[in-house]
C-alpha positions as CSV (number, residue, x, y, z in Angstrom):
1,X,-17.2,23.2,-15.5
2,X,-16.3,19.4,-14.6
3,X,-12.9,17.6,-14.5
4,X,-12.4,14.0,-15.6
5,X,-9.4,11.9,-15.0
6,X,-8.1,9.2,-17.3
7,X,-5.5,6.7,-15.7
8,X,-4.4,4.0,-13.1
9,X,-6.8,3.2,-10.1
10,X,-4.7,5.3,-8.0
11,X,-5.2,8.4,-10.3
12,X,-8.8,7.7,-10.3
13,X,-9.0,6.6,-7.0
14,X,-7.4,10.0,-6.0
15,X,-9.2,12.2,-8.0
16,X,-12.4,10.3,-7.0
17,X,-12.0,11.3,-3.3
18,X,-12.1,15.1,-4.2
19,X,-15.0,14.6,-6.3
20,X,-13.6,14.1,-9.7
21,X,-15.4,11.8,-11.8
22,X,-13.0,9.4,-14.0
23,X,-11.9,5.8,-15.7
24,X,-9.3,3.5,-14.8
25,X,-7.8,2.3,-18.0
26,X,-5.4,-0.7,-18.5
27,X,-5.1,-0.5,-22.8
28,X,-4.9,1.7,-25.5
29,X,-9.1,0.4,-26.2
30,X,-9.8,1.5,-22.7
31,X,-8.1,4.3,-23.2
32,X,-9.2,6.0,-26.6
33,X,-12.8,5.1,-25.2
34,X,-12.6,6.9,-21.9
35,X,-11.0,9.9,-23.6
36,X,-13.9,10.2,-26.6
37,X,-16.2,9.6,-23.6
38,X,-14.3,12.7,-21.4
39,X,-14.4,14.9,-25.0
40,X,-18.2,13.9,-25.4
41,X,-19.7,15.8,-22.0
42,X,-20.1,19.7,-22.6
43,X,-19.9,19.9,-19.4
44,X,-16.2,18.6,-19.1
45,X,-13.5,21.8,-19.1
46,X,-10.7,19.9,-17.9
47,X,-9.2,16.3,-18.5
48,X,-6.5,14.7,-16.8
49,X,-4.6,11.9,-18.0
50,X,-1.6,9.9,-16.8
51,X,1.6,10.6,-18.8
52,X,1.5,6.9,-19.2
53,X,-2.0,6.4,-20.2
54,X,-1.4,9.4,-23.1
55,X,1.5,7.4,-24.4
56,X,-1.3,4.7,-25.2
57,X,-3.0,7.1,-27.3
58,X,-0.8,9.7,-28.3
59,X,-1.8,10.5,-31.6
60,X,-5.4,11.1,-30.3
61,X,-4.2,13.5,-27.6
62,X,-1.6,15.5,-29.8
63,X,-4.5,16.2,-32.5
64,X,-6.5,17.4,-30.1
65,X,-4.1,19.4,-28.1
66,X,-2.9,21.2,-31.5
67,X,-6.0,21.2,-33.0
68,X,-9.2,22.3,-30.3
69,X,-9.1,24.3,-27.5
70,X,-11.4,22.7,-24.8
71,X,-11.5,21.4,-23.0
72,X,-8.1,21.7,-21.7
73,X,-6.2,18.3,-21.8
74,X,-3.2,17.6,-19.0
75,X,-0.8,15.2,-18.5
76,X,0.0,14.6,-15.0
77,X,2.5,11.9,-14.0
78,X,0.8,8.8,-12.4
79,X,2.9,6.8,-8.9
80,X,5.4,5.5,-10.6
81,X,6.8,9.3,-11.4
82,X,7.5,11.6,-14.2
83,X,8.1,10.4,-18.0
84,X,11.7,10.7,-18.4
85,X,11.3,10.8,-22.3
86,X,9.3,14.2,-22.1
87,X,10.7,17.4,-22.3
88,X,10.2,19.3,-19.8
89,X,7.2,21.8,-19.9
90,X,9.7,24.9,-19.7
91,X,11.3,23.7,-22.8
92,X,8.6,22.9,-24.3
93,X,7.3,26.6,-24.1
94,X,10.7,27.8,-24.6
95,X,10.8,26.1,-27.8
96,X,7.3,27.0,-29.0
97,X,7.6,30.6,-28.8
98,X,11.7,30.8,-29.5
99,X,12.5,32.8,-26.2
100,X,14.0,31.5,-23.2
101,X,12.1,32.0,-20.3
């Protein structure tokens, strides 16, 4: 099972070092291509993408979130920091299955 990581050159960059193979997209073109392209390899089990780079595309990556199940999709903040306008994942959860946890 591969990883792939969609964001800014410092997410790829970063990623690239451990081995990780990615794109470093600038706009929402870039960024619905490298996703397809990330969905495309069998191979692939796990994607990464920036918070910011998901907001580009976020219809794509809430269908497939709600509507596949792999390969696993995660947002990770990029270096500028955690999304502010996102829940939090706890709540998120908390929400989804009505208990607090």
């Amino acid at each position: 099972m591969k990883y792939y990581v969609i964001g800014d050159e410092d997410a790829v960059l970063g990623f690239g070092l451990a081995g990780v193979r990615g794109r470093r997209v600038r706009t929402p073109e870039e960024a619905g291509e490298a996703f397809r392209e990330a969905l495309s390899d069998r191979d692939t089990g796990i994607v990464l993408i920036t918070e910011r780079v998901a907001e580009l595309i976020r219809p794509q990556v809430d269908r497939y979130i709600f509507k596949e199940d792999f390969p696993l999709i995660v947002e990770i903040p990029d270096w500028e920091g955690k999304l502010t306008s996102r829940p939090p994942l706890r709540e998120m959860v908390n929400a989804a299955i009505g208990i607090k946890l």
